[in-house]
Backbone as ProteinMPNN parsed JSONL, in Angstrom:
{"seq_chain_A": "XXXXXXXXXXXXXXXXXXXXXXXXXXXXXXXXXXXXXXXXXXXXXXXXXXXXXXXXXXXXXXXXXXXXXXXXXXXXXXXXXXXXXXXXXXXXXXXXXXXXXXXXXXXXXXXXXXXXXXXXXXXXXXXXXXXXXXXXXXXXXXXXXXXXXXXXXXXXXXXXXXXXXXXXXXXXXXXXXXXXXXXXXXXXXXX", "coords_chain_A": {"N_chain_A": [[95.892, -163.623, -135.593], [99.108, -163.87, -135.374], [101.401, -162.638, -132.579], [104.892, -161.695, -132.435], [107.906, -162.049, -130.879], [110.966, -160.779, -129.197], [113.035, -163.485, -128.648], [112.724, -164.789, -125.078], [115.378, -165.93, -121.91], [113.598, -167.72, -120.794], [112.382, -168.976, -122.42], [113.363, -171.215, -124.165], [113.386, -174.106, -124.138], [110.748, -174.015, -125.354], [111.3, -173.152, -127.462], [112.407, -175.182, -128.892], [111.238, -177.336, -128.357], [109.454, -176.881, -131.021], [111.197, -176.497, -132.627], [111.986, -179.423, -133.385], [109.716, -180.692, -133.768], [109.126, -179.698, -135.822], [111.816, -180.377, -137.579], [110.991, -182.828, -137.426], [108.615, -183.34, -138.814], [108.838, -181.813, -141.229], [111.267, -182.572, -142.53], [111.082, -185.181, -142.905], [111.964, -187.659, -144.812], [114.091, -186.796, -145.841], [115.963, -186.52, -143.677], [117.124, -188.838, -142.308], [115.072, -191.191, -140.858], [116.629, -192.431, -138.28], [117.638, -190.78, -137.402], [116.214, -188.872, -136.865], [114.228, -189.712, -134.969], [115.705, -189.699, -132.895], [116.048, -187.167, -132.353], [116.494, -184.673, -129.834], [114.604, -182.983, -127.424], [114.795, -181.874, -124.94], [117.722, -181.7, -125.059], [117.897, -179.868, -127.088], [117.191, -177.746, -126.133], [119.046, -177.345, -124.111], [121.545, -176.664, -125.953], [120.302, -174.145, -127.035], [120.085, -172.544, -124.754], [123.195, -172.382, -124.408], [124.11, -171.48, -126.315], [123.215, -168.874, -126.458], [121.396, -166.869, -127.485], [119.601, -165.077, -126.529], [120.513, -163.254, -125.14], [121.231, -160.047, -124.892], [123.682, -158.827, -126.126], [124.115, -160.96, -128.139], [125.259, -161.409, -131.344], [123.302, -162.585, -132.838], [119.603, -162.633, -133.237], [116.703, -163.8, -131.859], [113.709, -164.503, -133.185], [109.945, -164.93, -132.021], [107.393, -166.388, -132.169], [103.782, -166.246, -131.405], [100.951, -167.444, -130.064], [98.007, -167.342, -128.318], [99.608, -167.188, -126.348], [101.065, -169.507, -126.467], [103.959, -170.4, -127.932], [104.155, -171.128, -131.331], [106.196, -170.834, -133.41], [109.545, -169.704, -134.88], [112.414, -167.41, -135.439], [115.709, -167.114, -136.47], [118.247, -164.584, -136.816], [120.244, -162.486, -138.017], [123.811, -161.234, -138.908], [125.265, -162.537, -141.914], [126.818, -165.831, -141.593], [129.762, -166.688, -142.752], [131.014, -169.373, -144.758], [128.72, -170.641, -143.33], [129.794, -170.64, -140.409], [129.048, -169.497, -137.182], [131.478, -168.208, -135.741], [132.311, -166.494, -137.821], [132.034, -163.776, -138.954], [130.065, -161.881, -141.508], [129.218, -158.982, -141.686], [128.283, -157.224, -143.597], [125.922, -158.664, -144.879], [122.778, -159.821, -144.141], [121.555, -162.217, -142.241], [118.902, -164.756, -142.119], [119.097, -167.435, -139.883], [117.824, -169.682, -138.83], [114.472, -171.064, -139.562], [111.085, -171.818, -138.298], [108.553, -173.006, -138.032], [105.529, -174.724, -135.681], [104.301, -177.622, -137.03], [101.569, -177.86, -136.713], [100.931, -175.525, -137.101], [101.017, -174.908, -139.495], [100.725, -172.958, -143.031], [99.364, -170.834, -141.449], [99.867, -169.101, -141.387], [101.782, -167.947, -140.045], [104.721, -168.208, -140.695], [104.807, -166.165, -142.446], [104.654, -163.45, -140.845], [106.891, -164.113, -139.122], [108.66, -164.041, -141.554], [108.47, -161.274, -142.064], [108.725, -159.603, -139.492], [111.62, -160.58, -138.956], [112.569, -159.234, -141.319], [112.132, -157.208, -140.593], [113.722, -156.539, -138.431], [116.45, -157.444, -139.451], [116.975, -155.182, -141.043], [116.448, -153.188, -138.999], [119.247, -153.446, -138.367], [120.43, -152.234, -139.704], [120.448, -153.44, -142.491], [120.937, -154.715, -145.731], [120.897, -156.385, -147.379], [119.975, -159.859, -147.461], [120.663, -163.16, -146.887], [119.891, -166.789, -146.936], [120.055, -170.113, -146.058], [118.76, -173.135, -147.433], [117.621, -176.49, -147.359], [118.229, -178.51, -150.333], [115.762, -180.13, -151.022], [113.97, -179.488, -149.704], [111.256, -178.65, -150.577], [108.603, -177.338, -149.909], [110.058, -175.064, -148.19], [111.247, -173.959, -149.97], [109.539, -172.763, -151.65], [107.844, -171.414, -149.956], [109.942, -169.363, -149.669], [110.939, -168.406, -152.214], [108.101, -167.291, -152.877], [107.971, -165.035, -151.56], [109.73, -163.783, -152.492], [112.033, -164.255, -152.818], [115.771, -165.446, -154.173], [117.185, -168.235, -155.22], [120.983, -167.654, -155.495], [122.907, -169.053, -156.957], [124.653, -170.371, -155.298], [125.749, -173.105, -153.43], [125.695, -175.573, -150.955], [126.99, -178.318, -148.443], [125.275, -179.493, -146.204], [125.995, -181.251, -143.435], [124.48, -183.566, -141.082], [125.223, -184.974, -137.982], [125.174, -188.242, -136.882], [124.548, -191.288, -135.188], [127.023, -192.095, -132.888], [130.308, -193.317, -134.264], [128.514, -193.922, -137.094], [128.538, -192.55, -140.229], [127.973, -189.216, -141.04], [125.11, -187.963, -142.368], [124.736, -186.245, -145.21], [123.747, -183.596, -146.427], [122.336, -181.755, -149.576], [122.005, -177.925, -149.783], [120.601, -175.033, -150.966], [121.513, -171.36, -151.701], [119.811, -168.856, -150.862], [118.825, -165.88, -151.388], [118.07, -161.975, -150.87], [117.133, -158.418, -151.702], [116.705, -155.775, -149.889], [114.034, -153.394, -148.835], [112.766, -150.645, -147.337], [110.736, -152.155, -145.33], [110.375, -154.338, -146.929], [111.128, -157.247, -149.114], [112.794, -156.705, -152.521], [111.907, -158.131, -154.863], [113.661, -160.23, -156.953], [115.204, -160.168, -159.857], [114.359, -163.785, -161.958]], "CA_chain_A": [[97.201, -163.167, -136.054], [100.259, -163.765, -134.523], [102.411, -161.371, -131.841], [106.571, -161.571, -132.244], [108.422, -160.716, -130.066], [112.071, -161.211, -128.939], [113.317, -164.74, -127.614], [113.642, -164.635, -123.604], [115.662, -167.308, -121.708], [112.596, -169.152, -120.888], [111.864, -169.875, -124.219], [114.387, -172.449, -125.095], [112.178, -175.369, -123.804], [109.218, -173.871, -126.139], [111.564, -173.776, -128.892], [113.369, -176.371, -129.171], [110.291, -178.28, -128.922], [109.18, -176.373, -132.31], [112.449, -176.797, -133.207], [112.143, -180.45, -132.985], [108.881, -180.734, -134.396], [109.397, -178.93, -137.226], [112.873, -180.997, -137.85], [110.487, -184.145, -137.99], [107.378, -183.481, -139.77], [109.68, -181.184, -142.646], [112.407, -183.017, -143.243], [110.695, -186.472, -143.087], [112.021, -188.309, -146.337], [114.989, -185.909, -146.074], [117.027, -187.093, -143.38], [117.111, -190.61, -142.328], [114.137, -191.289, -139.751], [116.579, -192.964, -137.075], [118.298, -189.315, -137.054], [114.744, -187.374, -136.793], [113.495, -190.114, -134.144], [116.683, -189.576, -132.199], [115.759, -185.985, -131.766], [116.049, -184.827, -127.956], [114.082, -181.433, -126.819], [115.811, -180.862, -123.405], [119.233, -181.317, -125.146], [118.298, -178.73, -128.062], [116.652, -176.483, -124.961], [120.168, -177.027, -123.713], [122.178, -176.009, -126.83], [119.773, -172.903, -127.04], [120.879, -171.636, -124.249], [124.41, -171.967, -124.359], [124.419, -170.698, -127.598], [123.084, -167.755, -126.018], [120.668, -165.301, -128.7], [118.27, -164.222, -125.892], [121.661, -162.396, -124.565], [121.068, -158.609, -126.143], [124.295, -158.893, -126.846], [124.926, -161.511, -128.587], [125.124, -161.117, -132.525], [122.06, -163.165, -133.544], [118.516, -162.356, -132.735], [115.804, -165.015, -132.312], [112.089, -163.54, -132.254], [109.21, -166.003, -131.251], [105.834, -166.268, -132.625], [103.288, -166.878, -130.157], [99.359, -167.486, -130.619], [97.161, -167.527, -127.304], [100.425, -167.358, -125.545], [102.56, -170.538, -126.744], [105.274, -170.269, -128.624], [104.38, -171.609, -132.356], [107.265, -170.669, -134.658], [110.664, -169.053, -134.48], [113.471, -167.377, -136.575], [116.914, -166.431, -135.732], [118.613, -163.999, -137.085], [122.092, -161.587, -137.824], [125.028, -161.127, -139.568], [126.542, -163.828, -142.074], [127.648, -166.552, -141.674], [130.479, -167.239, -143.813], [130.925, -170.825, -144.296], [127.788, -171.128, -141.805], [130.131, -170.271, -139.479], [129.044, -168.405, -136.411], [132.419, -167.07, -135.328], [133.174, -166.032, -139.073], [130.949, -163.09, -139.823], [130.438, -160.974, -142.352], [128.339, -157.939, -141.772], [127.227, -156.423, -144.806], [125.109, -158.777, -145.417], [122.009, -159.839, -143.057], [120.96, -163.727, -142.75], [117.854, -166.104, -141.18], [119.721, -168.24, -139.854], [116.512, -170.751, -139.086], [112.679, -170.217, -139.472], [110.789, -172.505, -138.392], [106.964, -173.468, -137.505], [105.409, -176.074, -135.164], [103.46, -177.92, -138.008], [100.133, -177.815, -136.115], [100.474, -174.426, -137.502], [101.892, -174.477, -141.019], [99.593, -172.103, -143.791], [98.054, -170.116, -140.334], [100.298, -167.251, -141.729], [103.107, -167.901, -138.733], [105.98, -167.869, -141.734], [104.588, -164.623, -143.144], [104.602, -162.755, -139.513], [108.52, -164.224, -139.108], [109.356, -163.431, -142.503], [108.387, -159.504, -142.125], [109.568, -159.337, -138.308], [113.135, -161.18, -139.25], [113.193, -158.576, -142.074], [112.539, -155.645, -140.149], [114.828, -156.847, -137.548], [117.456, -157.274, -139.864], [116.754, -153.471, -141.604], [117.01, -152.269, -138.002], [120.72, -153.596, -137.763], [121.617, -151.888, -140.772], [121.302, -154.83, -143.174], [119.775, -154.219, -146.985], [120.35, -157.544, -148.523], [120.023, -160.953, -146.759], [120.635, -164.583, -147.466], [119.737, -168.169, -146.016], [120.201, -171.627, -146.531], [117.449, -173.845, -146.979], [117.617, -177.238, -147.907], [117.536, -178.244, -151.449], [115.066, -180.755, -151.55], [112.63, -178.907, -149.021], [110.033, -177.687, -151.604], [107.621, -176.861, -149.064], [110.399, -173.94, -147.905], [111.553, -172.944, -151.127], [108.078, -172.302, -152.342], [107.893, -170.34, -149.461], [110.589, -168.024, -149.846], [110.494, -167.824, -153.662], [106.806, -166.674, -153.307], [108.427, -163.964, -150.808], [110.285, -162.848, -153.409], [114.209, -164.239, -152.637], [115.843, -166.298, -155.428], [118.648, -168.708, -155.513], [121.283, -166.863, -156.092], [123.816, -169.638, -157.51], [125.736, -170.703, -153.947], [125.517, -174.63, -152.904], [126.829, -176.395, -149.841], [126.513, -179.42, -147.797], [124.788, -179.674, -144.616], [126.328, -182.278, -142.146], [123.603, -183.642, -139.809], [125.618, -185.981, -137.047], [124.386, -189.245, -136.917], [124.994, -192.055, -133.493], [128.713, -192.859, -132.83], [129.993, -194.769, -135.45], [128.082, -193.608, -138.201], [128.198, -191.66, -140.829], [127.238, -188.138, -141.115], [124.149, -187.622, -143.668], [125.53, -185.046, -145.925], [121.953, -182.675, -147.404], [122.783, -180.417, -150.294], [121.612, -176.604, -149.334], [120.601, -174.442, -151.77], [121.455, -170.536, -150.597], [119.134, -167.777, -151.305], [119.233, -163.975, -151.8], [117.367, -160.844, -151.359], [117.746, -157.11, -151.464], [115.353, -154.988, -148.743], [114.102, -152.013, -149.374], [112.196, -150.34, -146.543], [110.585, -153.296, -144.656], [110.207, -155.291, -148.257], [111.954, -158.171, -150.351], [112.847, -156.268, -153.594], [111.755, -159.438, -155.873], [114.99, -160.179, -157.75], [114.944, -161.297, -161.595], [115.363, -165.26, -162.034]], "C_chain_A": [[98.219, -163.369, -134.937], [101.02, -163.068, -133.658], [104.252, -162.559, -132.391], [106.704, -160.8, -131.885], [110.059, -161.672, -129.867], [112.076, -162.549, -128.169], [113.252, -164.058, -126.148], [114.505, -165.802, -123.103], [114.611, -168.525, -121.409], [111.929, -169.365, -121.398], [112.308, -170.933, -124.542], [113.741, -173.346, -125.111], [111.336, -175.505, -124.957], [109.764, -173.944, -127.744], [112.001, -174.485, -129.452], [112.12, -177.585, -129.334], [109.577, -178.219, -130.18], [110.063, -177.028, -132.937], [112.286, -178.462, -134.149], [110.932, -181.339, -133.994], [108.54, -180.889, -135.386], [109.962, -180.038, -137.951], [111.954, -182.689, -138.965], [109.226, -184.154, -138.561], [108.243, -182.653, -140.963], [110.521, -181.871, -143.354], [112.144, -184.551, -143.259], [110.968, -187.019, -144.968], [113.262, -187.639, -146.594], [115.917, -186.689, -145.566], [116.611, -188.44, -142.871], [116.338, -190.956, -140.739], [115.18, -191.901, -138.489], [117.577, -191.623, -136.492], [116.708, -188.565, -135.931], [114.245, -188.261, -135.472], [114.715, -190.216, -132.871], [116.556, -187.976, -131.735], [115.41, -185.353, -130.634], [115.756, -183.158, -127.723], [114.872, -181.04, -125.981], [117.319, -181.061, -124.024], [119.453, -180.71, -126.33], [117.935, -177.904, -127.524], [118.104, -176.012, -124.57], [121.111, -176.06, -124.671], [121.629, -174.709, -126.955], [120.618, -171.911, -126.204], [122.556, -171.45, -123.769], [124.154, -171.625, -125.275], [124.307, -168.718, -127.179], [122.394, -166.456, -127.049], [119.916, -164.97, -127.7], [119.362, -163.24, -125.151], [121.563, -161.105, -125.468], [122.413, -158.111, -126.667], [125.215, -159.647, -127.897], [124.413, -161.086, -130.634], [123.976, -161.513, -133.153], [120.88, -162.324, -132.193], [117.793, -163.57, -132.346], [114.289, -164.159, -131.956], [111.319, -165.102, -132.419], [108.268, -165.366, -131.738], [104.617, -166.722, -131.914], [101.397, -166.371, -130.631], [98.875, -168.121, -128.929], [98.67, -167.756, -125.696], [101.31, -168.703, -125.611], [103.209, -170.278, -128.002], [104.785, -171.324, -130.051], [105.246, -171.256, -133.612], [108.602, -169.786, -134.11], [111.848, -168.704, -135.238], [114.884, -166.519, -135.927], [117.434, -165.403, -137.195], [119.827, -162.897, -136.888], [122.556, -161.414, -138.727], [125.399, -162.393, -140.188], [127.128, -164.193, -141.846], [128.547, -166.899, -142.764], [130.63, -168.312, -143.814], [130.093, -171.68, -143.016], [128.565, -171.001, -140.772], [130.159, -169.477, -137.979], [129.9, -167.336, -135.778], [132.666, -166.369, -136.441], [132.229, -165.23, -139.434], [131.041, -162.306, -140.777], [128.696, -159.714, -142.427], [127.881, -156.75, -142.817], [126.346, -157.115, -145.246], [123.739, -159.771, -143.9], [121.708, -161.918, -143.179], [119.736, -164.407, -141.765], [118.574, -166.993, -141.213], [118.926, -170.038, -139.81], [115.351, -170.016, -138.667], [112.639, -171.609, -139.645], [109.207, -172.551, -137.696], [106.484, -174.626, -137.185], [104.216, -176.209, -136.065], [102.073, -178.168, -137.806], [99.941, -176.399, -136.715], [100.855, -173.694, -139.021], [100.154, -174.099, -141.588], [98.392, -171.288, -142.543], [98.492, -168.759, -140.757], [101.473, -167.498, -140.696], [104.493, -167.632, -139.511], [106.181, -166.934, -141.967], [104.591, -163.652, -141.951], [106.139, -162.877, -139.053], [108.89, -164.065, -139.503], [109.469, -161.704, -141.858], [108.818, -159.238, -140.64], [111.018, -159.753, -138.268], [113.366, -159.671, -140.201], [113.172, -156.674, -141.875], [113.643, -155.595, -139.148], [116.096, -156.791, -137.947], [117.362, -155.297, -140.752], [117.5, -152.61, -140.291], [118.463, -152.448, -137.428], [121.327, -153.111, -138.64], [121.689, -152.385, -142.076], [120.361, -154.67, -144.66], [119.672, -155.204, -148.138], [120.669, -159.039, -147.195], [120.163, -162.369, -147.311], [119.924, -165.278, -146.105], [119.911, -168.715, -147.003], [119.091, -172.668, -146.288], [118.302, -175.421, -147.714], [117.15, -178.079, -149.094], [115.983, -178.978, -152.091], [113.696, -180.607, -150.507], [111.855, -178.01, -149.859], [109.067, -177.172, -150.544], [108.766, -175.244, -148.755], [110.754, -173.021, -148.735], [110.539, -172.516, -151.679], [107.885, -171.32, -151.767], [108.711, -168.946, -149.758], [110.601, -167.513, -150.912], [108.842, -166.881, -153.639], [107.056, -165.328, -152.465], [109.206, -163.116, -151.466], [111.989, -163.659, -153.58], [114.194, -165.55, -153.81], [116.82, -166.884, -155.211], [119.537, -167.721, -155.936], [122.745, -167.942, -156.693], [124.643, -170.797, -156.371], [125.228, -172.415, -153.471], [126.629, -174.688, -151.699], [126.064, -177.636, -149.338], [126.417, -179.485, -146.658], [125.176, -180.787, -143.963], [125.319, -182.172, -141.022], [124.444, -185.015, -139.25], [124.628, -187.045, -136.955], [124.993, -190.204, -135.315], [126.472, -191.922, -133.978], [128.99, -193.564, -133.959], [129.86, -194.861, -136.566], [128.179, -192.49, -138.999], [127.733, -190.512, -140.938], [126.141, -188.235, -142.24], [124.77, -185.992, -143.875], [123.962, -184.698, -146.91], [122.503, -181.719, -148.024], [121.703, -178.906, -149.71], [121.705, -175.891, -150.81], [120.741, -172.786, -150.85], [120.77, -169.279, -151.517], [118.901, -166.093, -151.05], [118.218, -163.313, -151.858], [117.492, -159.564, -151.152], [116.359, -156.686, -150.51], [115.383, -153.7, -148.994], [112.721, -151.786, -148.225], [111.961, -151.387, -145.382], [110.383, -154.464, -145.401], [111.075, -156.083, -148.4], [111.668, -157.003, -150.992], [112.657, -157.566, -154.29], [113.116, -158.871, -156.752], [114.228, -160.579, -159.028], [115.415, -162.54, -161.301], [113.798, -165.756, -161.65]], "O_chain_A": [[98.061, -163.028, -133.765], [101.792, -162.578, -134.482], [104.436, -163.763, -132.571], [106.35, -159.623, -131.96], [110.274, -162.824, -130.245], [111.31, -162.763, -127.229], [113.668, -162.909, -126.002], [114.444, -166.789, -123.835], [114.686, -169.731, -121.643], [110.855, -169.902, -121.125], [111.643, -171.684, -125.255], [113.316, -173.635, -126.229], [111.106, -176.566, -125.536], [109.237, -174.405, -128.756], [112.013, -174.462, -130.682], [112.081, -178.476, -130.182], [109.056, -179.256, -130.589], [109.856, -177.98, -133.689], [112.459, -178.558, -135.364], [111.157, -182.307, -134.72], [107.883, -181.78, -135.924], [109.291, -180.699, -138.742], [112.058, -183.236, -140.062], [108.785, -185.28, -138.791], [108.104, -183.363, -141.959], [110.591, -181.852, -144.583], [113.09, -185.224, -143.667], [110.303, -186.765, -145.973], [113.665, -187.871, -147.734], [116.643, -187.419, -146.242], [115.558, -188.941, -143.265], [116.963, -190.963, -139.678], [114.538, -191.903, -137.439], [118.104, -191.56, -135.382], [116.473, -188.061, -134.833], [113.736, -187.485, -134.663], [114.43, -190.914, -131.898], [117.053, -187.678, -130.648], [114.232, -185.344, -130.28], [116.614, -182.284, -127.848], [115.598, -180.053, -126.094], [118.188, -180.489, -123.366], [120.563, -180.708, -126.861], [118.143, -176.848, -128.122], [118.477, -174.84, -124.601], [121.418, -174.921, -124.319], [122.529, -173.871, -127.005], [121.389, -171.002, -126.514], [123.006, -170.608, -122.991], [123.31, -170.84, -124.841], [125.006, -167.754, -127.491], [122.898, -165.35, -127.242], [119.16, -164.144, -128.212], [118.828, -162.341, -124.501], [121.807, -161.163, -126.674], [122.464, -157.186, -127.478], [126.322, -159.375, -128.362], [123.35, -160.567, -130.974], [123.574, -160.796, -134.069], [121.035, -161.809, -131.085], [118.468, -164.573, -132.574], [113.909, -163.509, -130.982], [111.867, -166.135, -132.802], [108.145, -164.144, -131.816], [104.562, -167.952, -131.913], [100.891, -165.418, -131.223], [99.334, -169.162, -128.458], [98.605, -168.259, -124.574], [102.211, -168.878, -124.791], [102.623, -169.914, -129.021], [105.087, -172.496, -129.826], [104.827, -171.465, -134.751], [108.598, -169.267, -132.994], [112.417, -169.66, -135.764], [114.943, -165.576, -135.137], [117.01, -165.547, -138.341], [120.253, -162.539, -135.79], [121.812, -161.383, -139.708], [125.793, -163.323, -139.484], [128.219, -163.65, -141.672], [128.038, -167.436, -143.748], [130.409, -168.744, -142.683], [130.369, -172.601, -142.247], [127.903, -171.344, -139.793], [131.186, -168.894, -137.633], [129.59, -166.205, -135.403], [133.366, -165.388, -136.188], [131.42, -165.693, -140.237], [132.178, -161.91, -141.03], [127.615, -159.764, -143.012], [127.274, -155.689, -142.67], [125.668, -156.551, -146.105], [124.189, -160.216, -142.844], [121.723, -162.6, -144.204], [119.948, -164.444, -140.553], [118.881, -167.528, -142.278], [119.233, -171.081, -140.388], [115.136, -169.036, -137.954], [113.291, -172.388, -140.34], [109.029, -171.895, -136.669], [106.691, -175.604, -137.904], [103.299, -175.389, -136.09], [101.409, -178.677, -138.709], [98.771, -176.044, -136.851], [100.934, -172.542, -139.449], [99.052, -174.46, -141.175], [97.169, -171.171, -142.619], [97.91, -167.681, -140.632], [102.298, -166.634, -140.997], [105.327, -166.891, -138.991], [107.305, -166.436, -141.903], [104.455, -162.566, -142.513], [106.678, -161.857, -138.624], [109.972, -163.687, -139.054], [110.444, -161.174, -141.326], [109.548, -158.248, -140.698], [111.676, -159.164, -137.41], [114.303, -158.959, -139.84], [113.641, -155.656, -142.384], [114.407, -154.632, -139.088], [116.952, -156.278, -137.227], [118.263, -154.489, -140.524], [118.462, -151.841, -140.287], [118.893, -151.893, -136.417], [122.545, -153.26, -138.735], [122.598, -152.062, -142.841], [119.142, -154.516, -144.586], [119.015, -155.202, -149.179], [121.487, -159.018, -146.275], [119.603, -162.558, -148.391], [119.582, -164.865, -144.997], [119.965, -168.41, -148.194], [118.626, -172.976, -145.191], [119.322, -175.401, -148.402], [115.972, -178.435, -149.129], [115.317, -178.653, -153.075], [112.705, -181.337, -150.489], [111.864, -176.781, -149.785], [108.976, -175.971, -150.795], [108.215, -174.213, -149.141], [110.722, -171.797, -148.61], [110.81, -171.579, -152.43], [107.716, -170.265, -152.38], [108.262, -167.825, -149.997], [110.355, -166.31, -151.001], [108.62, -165.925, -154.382], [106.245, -164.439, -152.726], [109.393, -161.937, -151.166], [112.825, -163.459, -154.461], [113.286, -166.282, -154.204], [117.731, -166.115, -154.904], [119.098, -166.87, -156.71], [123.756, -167.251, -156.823], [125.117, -171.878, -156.721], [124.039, -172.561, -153.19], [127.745, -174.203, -151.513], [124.916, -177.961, -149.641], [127.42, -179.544, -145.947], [124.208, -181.547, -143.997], [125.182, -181.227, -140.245], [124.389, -186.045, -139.923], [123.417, -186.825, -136.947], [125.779, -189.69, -134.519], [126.924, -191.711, -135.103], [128.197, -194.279, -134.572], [130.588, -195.543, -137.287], [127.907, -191.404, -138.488], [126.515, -190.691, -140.955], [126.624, -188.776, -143.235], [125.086, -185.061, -143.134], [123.37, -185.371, -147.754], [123.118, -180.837, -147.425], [120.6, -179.166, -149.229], [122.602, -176.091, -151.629], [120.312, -172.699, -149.7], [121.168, -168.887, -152.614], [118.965, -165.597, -149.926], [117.326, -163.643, -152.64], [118.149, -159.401, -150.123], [115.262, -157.245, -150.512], [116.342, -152.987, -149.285], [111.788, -152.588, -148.22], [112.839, -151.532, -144.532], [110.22, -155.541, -144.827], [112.098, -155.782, -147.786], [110.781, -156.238, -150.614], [113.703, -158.202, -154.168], [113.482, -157.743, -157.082], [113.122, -161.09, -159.204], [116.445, -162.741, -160.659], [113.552, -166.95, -161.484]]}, "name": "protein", "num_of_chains": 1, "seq": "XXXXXXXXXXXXXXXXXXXXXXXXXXXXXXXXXXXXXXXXXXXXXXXXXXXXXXXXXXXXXXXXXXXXXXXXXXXXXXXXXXXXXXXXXXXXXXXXXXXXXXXXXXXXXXXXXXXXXXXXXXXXXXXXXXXXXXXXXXXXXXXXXXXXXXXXXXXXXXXXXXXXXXXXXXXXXXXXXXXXXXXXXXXXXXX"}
């Protein structure tokens, strides 16, 4: 079984290489392999930590899933984003901002240990219904969270992933999903 526990700063390395991982065994067929093989660890280690969640005060969380002591999975967490926005929040409602697992460890249970630590995490800020955004044509995640209980709840957008100089953004529809919490639970919605 898994321990979570809070990001520290010298995590970023460990997750970003998840991160990274993840990005390219999940979304393979999604986004456009010379994106996913363009994918650089030490300069999403970097973005980590400017972004700054292992800061206790910054608005997001990130906890860390760790098996024999490395770092296999990771989910952030906080306050809505409105328009995915990080400066634009909206605090009544709670969000995962990303969950993710290094695919050496997908079906070990590492999802189900981030789900229920993200959703006590968000409980303990106050927070009694939550969204995310998954991507719509990631069945592997929506299976997940549907079987967790959360449901579409109607909301679409389009994910912009940057592509080289030059090119095009790939534009990924997002589907955004909903659930109410009740103690440390999903409340399964109707739908």
């Amino acid at each position: 079984m898994p321990e979570v526990r809070q990001e520290t700063p010298e995590d970023a390395e460990a997750i970003a290489g998840v991160h990274v991982r993840a990005w390219q065994a999940g979304y393979l067929g999604l986004v456009p392999a010379d994106v996913l093989d363009r994918l650089n660890v030490a300069a999403w280690a970097q973005r980590r930590r400017d972004v700054g969640t292992a800061d206790p005060e910054h608005p997001f969380r990130t906890l860390v899933a760790t098996e024999g002591g490395q770092i296999v999975g990771f989910s952030t967490v906080g306050p809505y984003r409105i328009d995915q926005d990080r400066d634009h929040l909206d605090p009544a409602y709670g969000e995962i901002v990303s969950m993710y697992v290094d695919p050496a460890h997908w079906g070990h249970g590492i999802g189900r240990a981030l789900l229920t630590a993200s959703i006590a995490e968000l409980t303990g800020q106050g927070r009694r219904t939550m969204r995310l955004w998954v991507l719509d044509g990631n069945h592997r995640a929506r299976r997940f969270y549907e079987s967790a209980g959360l449901r579409p709840d109607g909301e679409r957008s389009v994910y912009q992933v940057p592509r080289s100089p030059g090119q095009t953004p790939v534009a990924l529809d997002e589907v955004r999903y909903l659930a109410r919490i009740v103690g440390d639970r999903i409340l399964a919605l109707a739908g």
